[in-house]
C-alpha positions in Angstrom: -41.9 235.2 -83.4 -44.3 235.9 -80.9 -47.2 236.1 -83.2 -46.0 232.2 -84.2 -46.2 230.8 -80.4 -49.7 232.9 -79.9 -51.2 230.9 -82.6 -50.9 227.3 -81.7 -52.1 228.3 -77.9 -55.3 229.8 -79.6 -56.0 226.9 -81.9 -55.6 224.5 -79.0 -57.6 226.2 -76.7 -61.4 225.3 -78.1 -60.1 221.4 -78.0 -59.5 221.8 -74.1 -62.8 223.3 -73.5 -64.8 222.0 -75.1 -64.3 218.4 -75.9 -64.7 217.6 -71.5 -67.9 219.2 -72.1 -69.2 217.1 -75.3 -68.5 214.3 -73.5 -70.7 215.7 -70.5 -73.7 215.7 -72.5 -73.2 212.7 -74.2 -72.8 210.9 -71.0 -76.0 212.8 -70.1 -77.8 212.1 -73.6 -77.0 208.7 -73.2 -78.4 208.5 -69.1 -81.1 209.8 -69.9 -82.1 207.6 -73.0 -80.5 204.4 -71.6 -81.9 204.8 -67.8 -85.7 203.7 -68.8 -84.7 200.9 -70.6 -82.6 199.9 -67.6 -85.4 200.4 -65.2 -88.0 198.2 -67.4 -85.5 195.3 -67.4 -84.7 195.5 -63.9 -87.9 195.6 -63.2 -88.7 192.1 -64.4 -86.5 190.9 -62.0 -88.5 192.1 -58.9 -91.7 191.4 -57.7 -94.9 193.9 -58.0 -94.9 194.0 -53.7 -91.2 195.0 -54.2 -92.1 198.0 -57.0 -95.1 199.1 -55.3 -92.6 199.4 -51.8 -89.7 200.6 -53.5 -90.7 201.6 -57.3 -86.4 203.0 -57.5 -85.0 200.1 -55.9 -82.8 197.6 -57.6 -83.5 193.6 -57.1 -83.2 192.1 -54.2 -82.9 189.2 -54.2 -83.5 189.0 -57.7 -86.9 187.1 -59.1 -86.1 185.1 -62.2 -89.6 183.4 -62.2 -91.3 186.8 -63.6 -89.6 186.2 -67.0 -89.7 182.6 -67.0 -93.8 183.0 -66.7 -93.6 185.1 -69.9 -91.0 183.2 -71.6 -93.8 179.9 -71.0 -96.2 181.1 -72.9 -97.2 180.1 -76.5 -98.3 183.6 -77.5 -95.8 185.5 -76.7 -93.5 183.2 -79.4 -96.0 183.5 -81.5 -96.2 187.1 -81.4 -92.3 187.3 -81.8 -92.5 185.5 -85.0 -95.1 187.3 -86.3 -93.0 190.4 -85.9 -89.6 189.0 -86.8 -91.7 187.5 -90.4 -93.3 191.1 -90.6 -89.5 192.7 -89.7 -87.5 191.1 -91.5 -90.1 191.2 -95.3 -90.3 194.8 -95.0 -86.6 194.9 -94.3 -85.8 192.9 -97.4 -88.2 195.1 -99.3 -87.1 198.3 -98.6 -83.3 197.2 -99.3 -84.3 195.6 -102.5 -86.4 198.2 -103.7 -84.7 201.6 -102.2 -81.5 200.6 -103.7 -82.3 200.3 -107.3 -84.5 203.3 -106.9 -81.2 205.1 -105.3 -79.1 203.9 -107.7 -81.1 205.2 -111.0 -81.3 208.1 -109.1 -77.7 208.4 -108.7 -75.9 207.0 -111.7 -78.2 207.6 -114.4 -79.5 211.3 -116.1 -82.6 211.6 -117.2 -85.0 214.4 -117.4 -87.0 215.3 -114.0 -84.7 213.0 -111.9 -84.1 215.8 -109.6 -87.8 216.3 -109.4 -88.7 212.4 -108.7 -85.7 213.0 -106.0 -87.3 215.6 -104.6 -90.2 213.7 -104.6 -89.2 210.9 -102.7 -87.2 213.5 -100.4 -91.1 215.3 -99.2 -92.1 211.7 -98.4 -90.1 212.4 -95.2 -92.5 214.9 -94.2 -95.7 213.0 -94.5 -97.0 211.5 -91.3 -97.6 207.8 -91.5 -101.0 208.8 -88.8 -102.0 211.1 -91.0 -102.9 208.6 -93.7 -103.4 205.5 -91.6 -107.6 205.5 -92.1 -107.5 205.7 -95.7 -104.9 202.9 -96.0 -106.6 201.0 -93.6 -110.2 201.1 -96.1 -107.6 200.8 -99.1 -106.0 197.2 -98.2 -109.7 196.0 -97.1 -111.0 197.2 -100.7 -107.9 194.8 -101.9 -108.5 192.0 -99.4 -105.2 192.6 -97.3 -106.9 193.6 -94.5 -105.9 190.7 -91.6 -102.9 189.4 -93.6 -99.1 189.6 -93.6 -99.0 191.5 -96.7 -101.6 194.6 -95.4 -98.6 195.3 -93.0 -95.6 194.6 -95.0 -96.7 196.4 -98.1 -96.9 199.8 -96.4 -94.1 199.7 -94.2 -92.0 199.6 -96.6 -93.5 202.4 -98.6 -93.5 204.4 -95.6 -89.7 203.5 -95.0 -88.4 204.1 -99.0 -87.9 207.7 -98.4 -85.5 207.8 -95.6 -83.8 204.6 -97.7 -83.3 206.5 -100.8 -82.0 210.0 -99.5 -79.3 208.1 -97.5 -78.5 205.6 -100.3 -78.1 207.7 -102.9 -75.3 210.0 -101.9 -73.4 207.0 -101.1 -73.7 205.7 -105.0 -73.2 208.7 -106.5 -70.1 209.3 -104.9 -68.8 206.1 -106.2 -66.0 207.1 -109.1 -66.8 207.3 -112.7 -63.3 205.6 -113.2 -64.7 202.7 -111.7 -67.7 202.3 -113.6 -65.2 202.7 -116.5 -63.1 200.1 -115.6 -65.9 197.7 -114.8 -67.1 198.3 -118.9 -63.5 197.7 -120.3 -63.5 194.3 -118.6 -66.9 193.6 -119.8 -69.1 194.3 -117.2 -72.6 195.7 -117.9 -74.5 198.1 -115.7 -76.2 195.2 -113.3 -72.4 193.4 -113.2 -71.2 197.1 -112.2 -74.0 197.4 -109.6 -73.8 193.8 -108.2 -69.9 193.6 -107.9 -69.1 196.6 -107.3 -71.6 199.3 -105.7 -73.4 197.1 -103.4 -70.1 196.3 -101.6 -68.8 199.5 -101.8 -72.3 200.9 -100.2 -72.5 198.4 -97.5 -72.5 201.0 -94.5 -75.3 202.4 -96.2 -77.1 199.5 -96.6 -76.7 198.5 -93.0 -77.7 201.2 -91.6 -80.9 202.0 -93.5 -81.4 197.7 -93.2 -81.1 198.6 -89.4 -83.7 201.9 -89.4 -86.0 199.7 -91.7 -85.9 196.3 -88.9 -86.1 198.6 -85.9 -89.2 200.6 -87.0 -91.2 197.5 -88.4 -90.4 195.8 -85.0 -91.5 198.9 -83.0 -94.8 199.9 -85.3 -97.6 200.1 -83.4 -101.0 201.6 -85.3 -101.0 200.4 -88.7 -100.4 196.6 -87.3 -103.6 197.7 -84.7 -105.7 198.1 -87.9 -104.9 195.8 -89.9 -103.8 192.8 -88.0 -107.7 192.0 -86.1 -106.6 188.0 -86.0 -104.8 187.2 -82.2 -102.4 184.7 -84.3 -101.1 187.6 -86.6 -100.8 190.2 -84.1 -96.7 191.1 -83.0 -94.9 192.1 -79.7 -96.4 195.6 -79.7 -99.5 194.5 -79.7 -98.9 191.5 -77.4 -97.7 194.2 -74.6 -100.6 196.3 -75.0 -103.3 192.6 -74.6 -100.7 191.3 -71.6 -100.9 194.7 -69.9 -104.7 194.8 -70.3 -105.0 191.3 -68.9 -102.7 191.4 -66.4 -103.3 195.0 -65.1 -102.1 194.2 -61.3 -98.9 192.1 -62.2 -97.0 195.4 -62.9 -93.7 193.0 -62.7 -95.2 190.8 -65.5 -96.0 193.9 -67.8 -91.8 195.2 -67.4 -90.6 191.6 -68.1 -93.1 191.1 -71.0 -91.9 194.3 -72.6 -88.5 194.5 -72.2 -88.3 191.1 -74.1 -90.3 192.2 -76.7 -87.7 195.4 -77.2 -85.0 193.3 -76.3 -84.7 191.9 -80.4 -84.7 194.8 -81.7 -82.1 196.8 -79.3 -79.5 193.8 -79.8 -79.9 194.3 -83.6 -79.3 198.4 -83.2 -76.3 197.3 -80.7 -74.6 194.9 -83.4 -75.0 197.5 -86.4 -74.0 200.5 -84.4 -70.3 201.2 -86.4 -72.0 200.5 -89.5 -74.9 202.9 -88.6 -73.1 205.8 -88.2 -70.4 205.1 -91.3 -73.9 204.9 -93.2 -74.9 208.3 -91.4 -71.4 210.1 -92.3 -71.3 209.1 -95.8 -74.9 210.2 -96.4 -74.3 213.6 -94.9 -70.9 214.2 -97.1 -72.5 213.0 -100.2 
């Protein structure tokens, strides 16, 4: 009797402790990622006399013009449209691509699949710097040096791994029955894949559609190389020529970038549930 009221008390205990304390470093986690990104934006809404006095202090009053300067000018929407063409192509790519690589890879046998897996899977350990000079003479050898294409092209080779190892757990883990089904009523393999897997994997693709959009938005080198044309160049590269030019305007430099972060955090923000649905089911599978 006693051994049956000792029990529950144990099993309870580890929930007390320790879920006060997860929540402590979350909160903490999440401070100390979230309190930079604060400060930049803030920042834009003070003046550089009131950073250089106070650099901790919040606005006051607060300076709206700062972002309205940067907002005026032509090449900063020019820059974001660059990056949102460039974002959004590789996105597209690596979705169209990654999932009919993931989905051979999950639904059909065929010898050395495990191996071309595997394959895919060591992709994750390359470093994109690592290669970035021989790429670089590699698109000028095929005239995509100072194009569109010279960045899209190897963004979203760089991005297929990660898209196929979370994919394909997700479409392997689809049911056989429904496959099954899907052939009784007459439905072929691409019927099966169209109507069926793709909706049932839509976590998955959201969240590797998310990893693929925030990493093209936030790349930095490759768009350095290739991208020598001011009317090409995107937001990362536009921060890096406004801070150069405008050295002494530190309030201009934290408006200009937190605007050019800003797309790309209120994409993350949208797709966060689906993110980490896409995460969980990667992880089981």
């Amino acid at each position: 009797m006693s051994a049956t009221i000792t029990l529950p008390a144990r099993s309870r205990r580890p929930l007390r402790w320790s879920s006060p304390l997860t929540y402590v470093l979350a909160l903490a986690v999440a401070g100390v990622s979230i309190a930079p990104v604060v400060y930049v934006i803030l920042g834009g809404f003070r003046t550089t006399g009131q950073i250089a006095v106070d650099p901790a202090g919040l606005p006051h009053p607060w300076v709206w013009s700062t972002y309205a300067n940067v907002l005026t000018q032509s090449t900063f929407w020019q820059q974001l449209s660059n990056s949102l063409l460039i974002a959004a192509s590789t996105t597209a790519g690596v979705l169209a691509l990654g999932v009919c690589a993931a989905f051979v890879l999950a639904r059909y046998k065929f010898r050395g699949r495990e191996g071309l897996y595997t394959y895919f899977t060591l992709g994750l350990l390359f470093p994109a710097a690592a290669g970035i000079l021989p790429l670089y003479l590699m698109l000028r050898d095929l005239h995509l040096a100072n194009t569109y294409l010279g960045v899209i092209i190897p963004q979203v080779a760089f991005q297929l791994p990660i898209t196929i190892v979370i994919l394909r757990p997700f479409l392997a883990a689809v049911p056989g029955e429904l496959e099954d089904a899907a052939a009784i009523d007459g439905a072929g393999k691409l019927g099966f894949f169209w109507r069926i897997m793709l909706p049932l994997s839509k976590p998955a693709l959201v969240t590797v559609a998310v990893l693929a959009f925030v990493a093209s938005w936030n790349s930095f080198l490759l768009p350095l190389l290739v991208l020598q044309n001011e009317s090409l160049q995107t937001l990362p590269l536009g921060v890096q020529n406004f801070s150069a030019e405008h050295s002494q305007d530190t309030a201009g430099i934290l408006a200009f970038t937190s605007l050019a972060m800003m797309p790309a955090i209120l994409f993350f923000s949208f797709a966060e549930r689906q993110i980490v649905g896409g995460l969980q089911g990667a992880v089981k599978g």
